[in-house]
C-alpha positions in Angstrom: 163.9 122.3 236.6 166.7 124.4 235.6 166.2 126.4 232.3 169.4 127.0 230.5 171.2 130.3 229.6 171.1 129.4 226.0 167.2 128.4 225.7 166.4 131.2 228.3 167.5 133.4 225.7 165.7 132.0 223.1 162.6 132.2 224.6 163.2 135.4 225.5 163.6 136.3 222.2 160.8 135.0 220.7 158.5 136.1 223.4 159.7 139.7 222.2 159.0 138.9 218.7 155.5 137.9 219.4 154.8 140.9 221.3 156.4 143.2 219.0 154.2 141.9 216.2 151.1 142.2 218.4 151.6 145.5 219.1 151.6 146.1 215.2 148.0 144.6 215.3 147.0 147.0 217.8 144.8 150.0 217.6 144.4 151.5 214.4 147.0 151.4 211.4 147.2 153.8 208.5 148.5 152.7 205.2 148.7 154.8 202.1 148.2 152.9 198.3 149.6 155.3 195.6 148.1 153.5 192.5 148.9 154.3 188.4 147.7 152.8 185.6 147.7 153.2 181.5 151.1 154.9 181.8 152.0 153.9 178.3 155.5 154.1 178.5 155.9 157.4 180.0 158.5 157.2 181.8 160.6 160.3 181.4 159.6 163.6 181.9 159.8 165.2 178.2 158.7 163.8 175.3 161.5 163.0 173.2 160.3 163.7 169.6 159.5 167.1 170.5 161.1 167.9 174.2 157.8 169.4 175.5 157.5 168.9 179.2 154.5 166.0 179.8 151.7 166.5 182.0 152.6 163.3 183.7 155.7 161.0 183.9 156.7 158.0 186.0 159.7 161.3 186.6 156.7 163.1 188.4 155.1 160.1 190.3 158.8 159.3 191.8 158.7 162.8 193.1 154.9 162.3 194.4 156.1 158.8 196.1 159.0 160.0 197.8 157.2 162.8 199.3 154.5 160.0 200.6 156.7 158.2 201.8 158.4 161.0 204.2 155.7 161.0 205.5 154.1 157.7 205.9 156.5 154.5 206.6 153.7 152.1 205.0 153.1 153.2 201.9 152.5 150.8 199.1 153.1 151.4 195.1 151.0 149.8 192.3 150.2 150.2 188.8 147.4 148.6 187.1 148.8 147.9 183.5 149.5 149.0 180.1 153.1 149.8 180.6 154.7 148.2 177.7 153.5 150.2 174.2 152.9 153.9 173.8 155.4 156.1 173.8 158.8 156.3 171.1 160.8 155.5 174.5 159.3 152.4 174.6 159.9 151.8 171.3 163.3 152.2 171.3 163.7 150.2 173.7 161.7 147.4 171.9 163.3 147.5 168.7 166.5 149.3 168.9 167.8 149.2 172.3 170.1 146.1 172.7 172.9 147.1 175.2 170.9 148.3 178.1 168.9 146.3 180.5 165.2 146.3 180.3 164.0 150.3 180.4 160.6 149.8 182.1 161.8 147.2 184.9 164.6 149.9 185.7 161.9 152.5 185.9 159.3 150.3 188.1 162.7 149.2 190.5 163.3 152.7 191.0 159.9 153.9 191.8 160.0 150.9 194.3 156.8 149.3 193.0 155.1 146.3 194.8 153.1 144.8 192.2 151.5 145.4 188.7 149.1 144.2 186.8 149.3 142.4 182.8 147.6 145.2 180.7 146.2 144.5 177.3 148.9 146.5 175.6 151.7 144.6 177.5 150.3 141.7 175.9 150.1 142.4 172.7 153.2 144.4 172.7 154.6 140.3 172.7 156.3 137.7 174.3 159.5 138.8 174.0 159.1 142.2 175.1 156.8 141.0 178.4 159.4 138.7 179.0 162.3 140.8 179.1 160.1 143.4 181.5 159.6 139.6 184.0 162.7 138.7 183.8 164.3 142.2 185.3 161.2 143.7 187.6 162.2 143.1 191.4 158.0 143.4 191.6 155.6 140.6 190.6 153.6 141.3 187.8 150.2 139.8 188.1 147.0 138.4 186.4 144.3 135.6 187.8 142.9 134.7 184.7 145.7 134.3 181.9 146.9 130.6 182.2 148.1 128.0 179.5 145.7 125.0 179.1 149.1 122.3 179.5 151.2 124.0 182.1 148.7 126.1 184.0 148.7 129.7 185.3 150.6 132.3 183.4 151.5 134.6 186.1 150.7 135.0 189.7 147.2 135.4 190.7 148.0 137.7 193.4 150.6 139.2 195.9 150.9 139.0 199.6 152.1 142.5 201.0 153.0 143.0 204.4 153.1 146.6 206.3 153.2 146.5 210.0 152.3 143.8 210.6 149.1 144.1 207.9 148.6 141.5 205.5 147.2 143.0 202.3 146.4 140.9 199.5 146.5 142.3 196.0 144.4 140.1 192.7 144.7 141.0 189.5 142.7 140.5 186.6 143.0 141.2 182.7 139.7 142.1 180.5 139.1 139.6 178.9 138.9 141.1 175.3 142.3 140.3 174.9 140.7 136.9 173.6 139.9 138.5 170.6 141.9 142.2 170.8 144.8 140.2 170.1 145.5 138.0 167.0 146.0 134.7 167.8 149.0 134.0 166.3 150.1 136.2 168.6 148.7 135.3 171.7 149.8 131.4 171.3 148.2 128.9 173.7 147.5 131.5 176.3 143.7 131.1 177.3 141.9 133.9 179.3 139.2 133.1 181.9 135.9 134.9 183.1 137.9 137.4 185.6 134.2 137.3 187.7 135.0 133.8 187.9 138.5 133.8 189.2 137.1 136.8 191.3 134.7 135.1 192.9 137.0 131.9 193.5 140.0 133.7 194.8 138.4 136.4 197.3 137.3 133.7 199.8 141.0 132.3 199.8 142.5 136.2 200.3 140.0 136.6 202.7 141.3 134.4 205.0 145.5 134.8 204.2 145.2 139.1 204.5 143.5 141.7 206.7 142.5 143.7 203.5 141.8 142.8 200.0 142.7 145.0 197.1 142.1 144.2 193.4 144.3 145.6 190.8 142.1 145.3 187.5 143.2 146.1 184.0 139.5 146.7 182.9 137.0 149.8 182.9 134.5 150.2 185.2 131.6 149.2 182.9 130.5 149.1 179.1 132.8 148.8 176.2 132.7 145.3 173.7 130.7 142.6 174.6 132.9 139.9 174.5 131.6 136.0 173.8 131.4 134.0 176.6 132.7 136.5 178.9 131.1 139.1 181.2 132.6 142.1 179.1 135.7 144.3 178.3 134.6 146.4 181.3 134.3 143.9 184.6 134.8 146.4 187.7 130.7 147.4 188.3 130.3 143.2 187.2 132.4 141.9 189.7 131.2 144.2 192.0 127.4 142.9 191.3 128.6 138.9 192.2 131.6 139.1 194.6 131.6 140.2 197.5 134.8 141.0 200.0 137.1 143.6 198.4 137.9 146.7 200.1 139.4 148.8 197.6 139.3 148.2 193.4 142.4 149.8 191.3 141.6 149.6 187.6 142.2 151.0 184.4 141.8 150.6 180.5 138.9 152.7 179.7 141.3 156.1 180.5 138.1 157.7 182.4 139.3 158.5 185.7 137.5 158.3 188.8 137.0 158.1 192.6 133.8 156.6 194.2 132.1 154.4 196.1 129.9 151.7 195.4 127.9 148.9 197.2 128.8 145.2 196.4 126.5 142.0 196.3 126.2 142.1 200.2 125.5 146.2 200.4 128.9 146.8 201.7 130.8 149.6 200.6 134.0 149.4 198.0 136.2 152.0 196.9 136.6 152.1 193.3 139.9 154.2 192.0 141.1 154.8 188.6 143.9 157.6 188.2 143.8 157.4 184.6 146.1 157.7 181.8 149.7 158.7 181.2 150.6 159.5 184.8 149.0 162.9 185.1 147.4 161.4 188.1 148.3 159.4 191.2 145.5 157.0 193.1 146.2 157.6 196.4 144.2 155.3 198.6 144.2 155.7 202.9 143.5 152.6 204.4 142.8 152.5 208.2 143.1 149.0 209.6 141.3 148.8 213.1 141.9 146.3 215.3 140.6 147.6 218.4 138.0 144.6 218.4 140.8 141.7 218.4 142.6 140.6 215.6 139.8 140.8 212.8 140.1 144.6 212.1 137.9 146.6 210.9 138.5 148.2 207.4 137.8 151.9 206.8 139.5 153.3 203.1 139.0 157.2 201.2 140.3 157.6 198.1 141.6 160.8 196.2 142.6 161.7 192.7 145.9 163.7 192.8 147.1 166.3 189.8 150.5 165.3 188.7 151.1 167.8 186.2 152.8 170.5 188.5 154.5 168.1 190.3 158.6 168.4 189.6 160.1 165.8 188.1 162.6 163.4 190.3 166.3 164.6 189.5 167.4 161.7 191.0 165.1 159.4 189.1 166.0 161.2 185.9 169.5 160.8 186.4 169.2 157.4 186.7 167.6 156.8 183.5 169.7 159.5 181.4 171.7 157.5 179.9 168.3 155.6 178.1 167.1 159.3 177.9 169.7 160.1 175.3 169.8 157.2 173.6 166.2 158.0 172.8 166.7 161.7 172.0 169.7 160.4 169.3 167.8 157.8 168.1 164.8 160.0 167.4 167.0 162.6 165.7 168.2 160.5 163.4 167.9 161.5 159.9 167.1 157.6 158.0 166.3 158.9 154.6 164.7 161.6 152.3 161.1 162.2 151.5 160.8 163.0 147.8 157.2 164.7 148.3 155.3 166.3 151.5 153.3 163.9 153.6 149.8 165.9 154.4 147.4 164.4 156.6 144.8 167.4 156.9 142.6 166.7 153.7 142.1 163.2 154.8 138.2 163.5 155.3 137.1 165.1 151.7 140.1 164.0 149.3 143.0 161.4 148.8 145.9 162.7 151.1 149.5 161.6 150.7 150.0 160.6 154.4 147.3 157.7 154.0 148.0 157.3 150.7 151.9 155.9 152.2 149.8 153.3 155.2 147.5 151.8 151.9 150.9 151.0 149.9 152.3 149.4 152.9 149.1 147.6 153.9 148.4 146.7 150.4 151.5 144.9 150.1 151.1 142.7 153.3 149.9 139.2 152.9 149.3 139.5 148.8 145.9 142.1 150.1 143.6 142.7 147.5 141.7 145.7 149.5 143.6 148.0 152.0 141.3 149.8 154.8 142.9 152.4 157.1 141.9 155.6 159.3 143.7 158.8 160.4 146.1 157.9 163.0 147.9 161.1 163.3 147.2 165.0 164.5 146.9 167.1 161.5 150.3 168.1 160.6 152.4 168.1 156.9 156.2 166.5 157.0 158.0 168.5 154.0 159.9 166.9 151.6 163.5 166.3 152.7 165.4 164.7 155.8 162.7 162.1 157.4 163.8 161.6 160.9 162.6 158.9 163.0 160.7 161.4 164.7 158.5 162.1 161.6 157.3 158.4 161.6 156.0 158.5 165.2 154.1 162.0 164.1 153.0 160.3 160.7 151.3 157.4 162.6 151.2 157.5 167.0 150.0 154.1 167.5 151.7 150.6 168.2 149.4 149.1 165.5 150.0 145.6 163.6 148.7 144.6 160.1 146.1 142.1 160.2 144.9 140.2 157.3 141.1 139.2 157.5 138.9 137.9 154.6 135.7 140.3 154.4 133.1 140.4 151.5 132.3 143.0 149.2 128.9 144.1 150.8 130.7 144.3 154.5 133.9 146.6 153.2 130.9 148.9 151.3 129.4 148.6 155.0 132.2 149.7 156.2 132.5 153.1 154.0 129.0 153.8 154.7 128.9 153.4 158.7 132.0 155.7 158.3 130.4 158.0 155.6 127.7 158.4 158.1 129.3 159.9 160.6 131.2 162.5 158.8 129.0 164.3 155.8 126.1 166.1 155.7 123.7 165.8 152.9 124.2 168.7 151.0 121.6 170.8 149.0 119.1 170.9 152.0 119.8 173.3 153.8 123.4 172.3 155.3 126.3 175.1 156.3 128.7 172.5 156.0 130.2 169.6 154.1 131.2 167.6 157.2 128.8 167.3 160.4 131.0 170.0 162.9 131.3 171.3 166.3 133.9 174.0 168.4 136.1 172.7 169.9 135.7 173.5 173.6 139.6 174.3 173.6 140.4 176.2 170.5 137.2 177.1 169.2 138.1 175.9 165.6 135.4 173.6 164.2 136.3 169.9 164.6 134.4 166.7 163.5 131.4 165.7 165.8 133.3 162.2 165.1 136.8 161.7 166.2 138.6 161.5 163.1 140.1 158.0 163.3 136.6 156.5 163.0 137.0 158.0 159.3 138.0 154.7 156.7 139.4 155.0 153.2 139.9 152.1 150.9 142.7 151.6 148.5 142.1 148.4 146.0 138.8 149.7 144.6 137.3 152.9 143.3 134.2 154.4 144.7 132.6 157.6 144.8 130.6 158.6 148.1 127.4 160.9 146.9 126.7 163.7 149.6 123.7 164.7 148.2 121.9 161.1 148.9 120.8 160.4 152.5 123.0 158.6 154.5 122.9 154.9 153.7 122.9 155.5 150.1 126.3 157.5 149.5 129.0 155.0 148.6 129.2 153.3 145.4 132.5 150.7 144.2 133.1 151.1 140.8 135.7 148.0 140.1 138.4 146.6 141.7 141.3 149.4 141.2 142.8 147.0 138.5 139.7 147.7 137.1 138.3 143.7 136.9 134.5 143.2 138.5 133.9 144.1 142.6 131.4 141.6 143.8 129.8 141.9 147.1 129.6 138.3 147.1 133.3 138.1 147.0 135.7 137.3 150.1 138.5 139.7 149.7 142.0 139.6 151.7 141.6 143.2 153.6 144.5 144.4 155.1 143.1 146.3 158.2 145.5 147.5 161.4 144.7 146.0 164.7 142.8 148.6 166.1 140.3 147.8 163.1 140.3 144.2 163.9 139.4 144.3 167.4 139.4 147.9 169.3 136.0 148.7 171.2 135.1 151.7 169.1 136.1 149.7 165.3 133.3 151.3 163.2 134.8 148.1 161.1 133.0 146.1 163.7 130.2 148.8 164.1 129.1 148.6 160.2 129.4 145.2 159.4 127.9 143.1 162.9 130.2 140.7 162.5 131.5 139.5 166.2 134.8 138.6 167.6 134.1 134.7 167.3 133.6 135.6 163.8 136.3 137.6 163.3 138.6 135.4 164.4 137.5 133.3 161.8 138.4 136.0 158.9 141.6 135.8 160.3 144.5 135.3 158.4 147.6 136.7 159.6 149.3 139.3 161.6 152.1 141.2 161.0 155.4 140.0 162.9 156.3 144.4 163.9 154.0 147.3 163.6 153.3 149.8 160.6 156.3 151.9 162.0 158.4 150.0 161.2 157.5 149.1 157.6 157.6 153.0 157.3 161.2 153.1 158.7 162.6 149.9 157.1 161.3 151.5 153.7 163.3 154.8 153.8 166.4 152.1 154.8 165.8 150.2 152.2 165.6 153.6 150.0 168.5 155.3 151.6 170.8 152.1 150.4 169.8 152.7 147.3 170.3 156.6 147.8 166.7 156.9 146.6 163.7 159.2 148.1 161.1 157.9 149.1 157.6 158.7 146.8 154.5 158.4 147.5 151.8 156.3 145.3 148.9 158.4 144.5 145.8 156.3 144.9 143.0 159.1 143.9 140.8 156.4 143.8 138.2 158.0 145.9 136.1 161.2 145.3 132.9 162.8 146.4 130.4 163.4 144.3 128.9 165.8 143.3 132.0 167.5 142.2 130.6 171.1 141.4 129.1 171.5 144.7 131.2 169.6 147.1 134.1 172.6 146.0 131.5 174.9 146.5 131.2 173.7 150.3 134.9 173.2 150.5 135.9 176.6 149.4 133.9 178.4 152.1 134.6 175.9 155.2 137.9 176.9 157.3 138.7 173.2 158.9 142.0 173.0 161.3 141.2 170.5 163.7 143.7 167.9 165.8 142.3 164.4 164.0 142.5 161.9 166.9 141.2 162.2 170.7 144.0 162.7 173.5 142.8 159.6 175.2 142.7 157.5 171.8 143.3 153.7 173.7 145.0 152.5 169.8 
């Protein structure tokens, strides 16, 4: 029989194809997996409130990349979540920025990236800003265990990704404290499953699709809240302990980074990598896919941390993103109304300071609250009387924090002032140096809080005195409600607390009172539609149209006692200290 020029060729042709992708499968083949995670919206290479270079920038990483690249042909790019909130870019382009497309999708596009993962802080940063990031990303953004219980899975469970002729599959998985880290008026309908679970039902299927599996986890390694019903906040070391088959683990959250190995269920080993926060490191992952024994291959992997913080920034990538860059850098200089006193935030820990004084009258006014509770959430710093600038609200408060309203009783907010009490005074008059409990500072060697400073809570709503010469457990006495009617500590009370408060892993709110998130979820109330910026900015607007400066209501409704000697301790410590940790996860 005869074959045909035309089907000659085809076959041919697809003979060629088959070999050509066998000879990808043969022998051993090296891919690299450059992995971020917790960037936080740093995407350019300065910081635009202040134009101090960062440590580390998506600018940097597109530098790292490209030089990978050269070098390598398969080279793959994640990032394992919290993109959305963090930074007064992302900000800007949140609330402000309505003319240009979708800031972090262009960022991610450019950097090439071929999947990421749904971080807590892209959740809660809300629908409308996840969705805008979706709807322009050229990359899949993932997450196995977020689905809604009428129309099924949220986003993709996972991502196929092919480099010569390897198959590597990519799963990701949320913590799933965003059950509870996230007010449910703001989460909607969206339900969050045991991540072991989905784990352990979707590494068998992987297993037989791709040649490696690689999980791309939003979630610390171990520890953090216990969270009802669920393994954890921190599921890497659990799924670890009940699923066997992954190769290599990227994850996140916790802001610890780290390179190791572990065993799984079945004693084999699994490379666990976490670059940690803010881009000032890279994940870079070598996986060497041997296939000299047929077309199973054998998986070998080694990971290393790299430094980003003398890398150069991209030009190119910065080029491309300059026009967002000076929107940014106008919006932040903008002057949007005039302060009528300073704003300290320094004095916060042994006297009523003006700084928190302004977060009580916003929070106070927020859902008709009858007790305001609130925390340092700013490096020490004073903002003179004058021009406010946008700027000056992002130093005031750093975090993308929402009011919450909860209903807690009058023994669990004096709980509150105690657990917090605890952890910042001495008991004077036996023997102490100091007023607060101290340490150096291993960087400056000024004397710092042994407690970071935003576990530190002030009231507004009530009077109290807290008594440094009692032992701790004994210091904090209400008076009356500040309108000076009964306090009852059988009394539910409409608390205005931030988010952090209401759900974050270290909430001494949480810490002193017990209570747990299925129970906090019942306190709920409300949240607030925007975050406390921007019930600082709207208020200068608001006071600017009616060429007003903006005051300050004095609260003073707090002091420690005794008076004598707590000015005798005061007027021999020196305390300059930076209030809140660089790796704060607010």
């Amino acid at each position: 029989m005869r074959i045909s020029g035309t089907i000659k060729c085809l076959f041919l042709t697809a003979l060629c194809v088959v070999i050509s992708g066998c000879s990808e499968r043969r022998g051993v083949v090296s891919i690299k997996v450059v992995a971020t995670t917790d960037v936080h919206g740093r995407f350019f290479a300065d910081n635009c409130l202040d134009g101090s270079e960062r440590k580390g920038s998506l600018a940097k990483i597109s530098t790292f990349l490209k030089e990978q690249r050269e070098k390598n042909d398969n080279v793959i790019y994640l990032d394992a979540g919290d993109i959305l909130q963090g930074s007064v870019e992302m900000y800007h382009d949140v609330t402000a920025q309505f003319v240009r497309p979708n800031l972090p999708a262009q960022a991610y596009n450019l950097l090439r990236c071929d999947a990421v993962t749904m971080g807590n802080h892209d959740l809660s940063a809300g629908a409308q800003t996840y969705a805008r990031l979706m709807q322009s990303i050229k990359c899949p953004v993932l997450s196995a265990n977020l689905r809604y219980p009428d129309s099924g899975w949220f986003l993709p469970p996972y991502e196929i990704i092919e480099r010569h002729g390897v198959r590597i599959a990519v799963l990701g998985l949320i913590t799933p404290v965003v059950k509870y880290s996230i007010p449910r008026d703001m989460m909607g309908d969206l339900n969050v499953s045991d991540p072991i679970e989905r784990a352990r039902y979707w590494v068998p299927v992987l297993k037989e699709e791709a040649d490696v599996v690689v999980g791309l986890f939003h979630s610390g390694l171990d520890g953090g809240r216990t969270v009802s019903g669920y393994s954890g906040e921190n599921i890497v070391s659990g799924i670890l302990a009940e699923v066997p088959g992954f190769d290599v683990i990227v994850y996140g959250h916790d802001h610890i980074p780290a390179c190791m190995k572990m065993a799984d269920c079945q004693g084999d080993s699994v490379l666990l990598i976490n670059p940690g926060p803010y881009a000032e490191k890279a994940a870079v992952v070598t996986l060497d896919i041997d296939f000299s024994n047929g077309d199973t291959p054998a998986v070998r992997s080694a990971g290393e941390l790299v430094d980003m913080t003398s890398e150069k920034p991209d030009p190119e990538f910065s080029a491309a993103l300059s026009g967002w860059h000076d929107d940014v850098t106008h919006y932040t200089d903008s002057v949007i109304g005039k302060l009528a006193v300073p704003l300290e935030v320094n004095p916060a820990l042994w006297r009523s300071a003006s700084a928190i004084d302004m977060i009580h009258s916003i929070q106070m006014r927020f859902m008709g609250a009858e007790v305001s509770l609130t925390a340092p959430v700013s490096t020490a710093l004073t903002i003179p009387e004058g021009d406010f600038k946008i700027r000056d609200a992002f130093r005031l408060y750093q975090f993308d924090n929402n009011m919450v309203s909860v209903l807690l009783k009058g023994s669990e907010i004096r709980d509150v002032l105690e657990y917090s009490a605890g952890l910042f005074y001495n008991t004077i008059g036996k023997g102490a140096d100091h007023l607060l409990k101290l340490k150096p500072d291993d960087e400056t060697g000024n004397m710092i809080p042994e407690t970071d400073a935003s576990a530190y809570i002030s009231a507004a709503g009530i009077d109290y005195t807290i008594d440094v010469s009692k032992p701790q457990g004994q210091r904090v006495r209400i008076l009356s409600m500040s309108d000076g009617t009964k306090f009852d500590n059988d009394k539910s009370y409409r608390t205005t607390i931030n988010t952090f408060l209401y759900s974050g892993s270290a909430s001494v709110l949480l810490k002193a009172t017990g209570l747990s998130d299925k129970e906090m979820q019942k306190r709920f109330q409300s949240s607030a539609g925007a975050d406390i910026r921007y019930y600082i900015l709207t208020k200068f607007e608001m006071n600017t149209e009616g060429k007003k400066a903006v005051d300050v209501k004095r609260y003073d409704n707090w002091k420690l006692v005794p008076e004598k000697a707590v000015d005798g301790y005061l007027s021999r410590d020196t305390i300059k200290f930076s209030l809140i940790s660089k790796n704060a996860q607010w």
